[in-house]
RORO-634004 format. One record per residue (C-alpha): residue in one letter; x, y, z. Coordinates in steps of 0.1 Angstrom, whole numbers, plus 5000, padded with zeros to 4 digits. Each point is the difference from the previous one (the first is absolute). Layout:
% residues N
AXYZ;...
***
This chain:
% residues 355
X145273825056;X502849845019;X501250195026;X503249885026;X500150235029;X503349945016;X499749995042;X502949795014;X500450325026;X496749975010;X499949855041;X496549985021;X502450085033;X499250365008;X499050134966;X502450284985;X498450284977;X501249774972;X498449695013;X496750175007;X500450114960;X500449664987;X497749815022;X496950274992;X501050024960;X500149585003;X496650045019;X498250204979;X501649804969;X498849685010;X496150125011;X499050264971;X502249864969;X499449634997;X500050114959;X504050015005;X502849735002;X502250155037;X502849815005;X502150065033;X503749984994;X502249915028;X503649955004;X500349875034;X496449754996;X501649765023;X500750225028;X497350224996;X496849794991;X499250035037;X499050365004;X498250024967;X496050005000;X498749684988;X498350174967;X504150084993;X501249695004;X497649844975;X501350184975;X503650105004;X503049894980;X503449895018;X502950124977;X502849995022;X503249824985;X498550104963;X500550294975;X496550074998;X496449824998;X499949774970;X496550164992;X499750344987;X498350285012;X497450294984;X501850225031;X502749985026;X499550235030;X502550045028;X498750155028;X502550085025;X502050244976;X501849694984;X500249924965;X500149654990;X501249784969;X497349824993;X498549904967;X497050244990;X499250294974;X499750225028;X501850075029;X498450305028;X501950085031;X498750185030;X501950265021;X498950155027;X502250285013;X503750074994;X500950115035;X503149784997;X501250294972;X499550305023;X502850125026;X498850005033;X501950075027;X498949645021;X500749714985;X496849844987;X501549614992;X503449784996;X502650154974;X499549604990;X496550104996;X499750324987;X502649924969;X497949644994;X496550214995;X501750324980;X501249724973;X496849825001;X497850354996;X502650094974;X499349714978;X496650005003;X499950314987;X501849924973;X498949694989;X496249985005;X497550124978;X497950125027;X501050155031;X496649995029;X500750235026;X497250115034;X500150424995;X500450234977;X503150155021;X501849644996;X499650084964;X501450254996;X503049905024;X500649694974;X499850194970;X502450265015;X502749795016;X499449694978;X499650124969;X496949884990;X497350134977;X497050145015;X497949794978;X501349675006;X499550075040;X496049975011;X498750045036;X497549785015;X498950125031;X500549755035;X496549945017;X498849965040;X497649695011;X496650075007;X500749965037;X501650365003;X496950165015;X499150195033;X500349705027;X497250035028;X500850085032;X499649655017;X502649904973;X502450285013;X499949915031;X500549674996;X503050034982;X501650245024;X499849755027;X501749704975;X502850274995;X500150215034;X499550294983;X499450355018;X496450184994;X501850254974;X503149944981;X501650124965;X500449724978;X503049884977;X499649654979;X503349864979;X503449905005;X501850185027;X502750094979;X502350314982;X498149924969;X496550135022;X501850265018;X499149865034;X503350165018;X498550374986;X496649885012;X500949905037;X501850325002;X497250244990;X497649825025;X502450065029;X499850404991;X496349985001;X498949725026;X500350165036;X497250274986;X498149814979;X500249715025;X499249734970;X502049714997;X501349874963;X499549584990;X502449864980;X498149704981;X502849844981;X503149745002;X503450185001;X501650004964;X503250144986;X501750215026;X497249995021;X502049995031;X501050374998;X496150095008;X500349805030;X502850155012;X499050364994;X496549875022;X502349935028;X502650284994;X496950185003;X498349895033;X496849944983;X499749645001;X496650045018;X498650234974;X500949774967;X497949634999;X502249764981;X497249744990;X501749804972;X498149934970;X496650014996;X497649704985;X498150174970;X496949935021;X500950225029;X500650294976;X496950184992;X499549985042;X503550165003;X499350294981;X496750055008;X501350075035;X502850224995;X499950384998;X502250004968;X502249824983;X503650104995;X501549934969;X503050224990;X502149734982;X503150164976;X498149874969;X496949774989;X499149864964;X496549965012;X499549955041;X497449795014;X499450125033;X499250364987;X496849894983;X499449715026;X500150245027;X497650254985;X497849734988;X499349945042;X499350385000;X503150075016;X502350294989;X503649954986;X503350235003;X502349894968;X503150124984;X499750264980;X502649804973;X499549714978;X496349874993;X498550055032;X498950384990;X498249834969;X498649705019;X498650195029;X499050334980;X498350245018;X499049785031;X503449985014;X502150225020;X503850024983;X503450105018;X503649954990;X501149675009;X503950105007;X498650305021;X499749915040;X497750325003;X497949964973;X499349655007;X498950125034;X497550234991;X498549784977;X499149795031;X498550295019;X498250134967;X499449594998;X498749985037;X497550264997;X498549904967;X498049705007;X496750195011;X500050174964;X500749704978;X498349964969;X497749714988;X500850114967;X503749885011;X498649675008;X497849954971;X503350114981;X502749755013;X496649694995;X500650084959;X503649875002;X498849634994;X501949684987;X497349924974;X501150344982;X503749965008;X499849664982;X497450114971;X502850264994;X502949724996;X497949824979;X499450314979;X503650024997;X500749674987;X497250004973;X501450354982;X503649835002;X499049744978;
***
């Protein structure tokens, strides 16, 4: 079977939720199906040949300036929601959330932005024979506002890396000194932004900080309207109870949430969520929204709120601060299934009943 996975979004700086996605699928791809012929299809080769693994480069396909490849694929699969005109019998799109079709009172991107993606998602739908999304929330959100048929829209799960286990102390400590981290602290990782309902977040901490007396990290660069978090933190006076640490090497993360009391995570609406299952894989408890997929990702080990409710948020974190001692293992062993060899296996299943 030959197979073009299209990745021209893909960038090694920082790695996005989609990024993470693609590199993992092409990871797996490349070590457990040698049987199939992966071609990686890229628009920009020129420009982005530099932050592509090595194993990528060898076998990607430069098609900028042309209609399509002059070869033909078995299947055509766009993964960043994007559906592209390429010669094959089968084209397969994967979307991962709609947020950019819900009202919410922030704005979550550009107008420039948020028109682009609606028109991309739109003809996706549409047009491909198979639509991939990460939970079974996002599929029924694009059969409801896209109009596609359940049966042409399959899930295949997101995995965690095997490194998402409780760190050791030594390892803790360690990386509280790299970061100057405090002894406890409530943990958030992902863009500061409208679209992770940072501004909400900073606010409920200040309600609960003076008697709780634990400080929140922000791991993560500032994204779309970011600034607005930083200015409530000021606003606020509580610049010396929120740790702005920037974005976080992949390698410091199982260390990071090892050695937080909980993490926060009431974002206005995941397709899937990494941290959640990341974060309970270190044996560390996790406060989500109570909308979108978190609910489904995080079943019954998470604690849910309202994400557009101040309050609620903030007695998730004191619900949150006071959980850790009664954690499950069964939570950890839980968020460990979520692998990338099943998430690919599953894409793979898709493609074979397609043709």
């Amino acid at each position: 079977m030959k197979i073009a996975l299209e990745v021209s979004s893909y960038s090694n700086k920082n790695l996005s939720g989609i990024s993470r996605y693609m590199l993992r699928l092409m990871e797996q791809y490349e070590r457990n199906y040698s049987n199939y012929n992966f071609k990686y299809l890229q628009k920009y080769f020129k420009k982005n040949k530099e932050k592509l693994p090595d194993f990528v480069l060898d076998n990607s396909v430069d098609y900028m300036g042309k209609l399509w490849p002059l070869e033909k694929y078995d299947i055509v699969h766009g993964l960043d929601g994007r559906r592209y005109p390429i010669r094959s019998k089968v084209t397969v799109t994967s979307i991962h959330d709609l947020l950019i079709f819900h009202e919410t009172e922030n704005r979550i991107a550009s107008d420039h932005f948020i028109v682009k993606k609606q028109k991309q998602f739109k003809d996706a739908a549409r047009n491909s024979d198979a639509v991939i999304t990460i939970s079974e929330y996002s599929r029924q959100d694009i059969s409801k506002r896209l109009g596609v048929s359940m049966d042409k829209i399959f899930v295949t799960y997101l995995g965690i890396e095997p490194k998402f286990k409780p760190t050791s102390k030594q390892c803790v400590i360690e990386l509280k000194a790299k970061y100057a981290l405090p002894e406890d602290y409530l943990l958030f990782v992902g863009g500061i932004s409208a679209r992770k309902n940072t501004e909400r977040m900073v606010c409920a901490h200040a309600e609960i900080v003076r008697e709780s007396g634990v400080p929140l990290v922000l791991a993560g660069e500032i994204s779309y309207d970011g600034e607005k978090t930083l200015e409530v933190i000021r606003k606020l006076g509580v610049e010396k109870s929120v740790f702005q640490i920037g974005y976080v090497d992949d390698e410091d993360l199982p260390a990071l949430y090892s050695g937080a009391i909980g993490l926060v995570f009431p974002t206005l609406l995941e397709g899937f969520g990494f941290p959640i299952l990341e974060s309970m894989a270190c044996g560390t408890p996790v406060l989500v929204s109570d909308y979108g997929a978190s609910p489904e990702v995080g079943r019954k080990y998470v604690i849910t709120c309202s994400p557009l409710d101040i309050e609620s948020i903030a007695d998730g974190m004191k619900k949150l601060i006071n959980s850790k001692k009664y954690f499950s293992t069964d939570a950890i062993e839980y968020a460990q299934g979520y692998t990338w060899e099943k998430c690919s296996a599953s894409t793979l299943d898709v493609y074979n009943r397609l043709l």
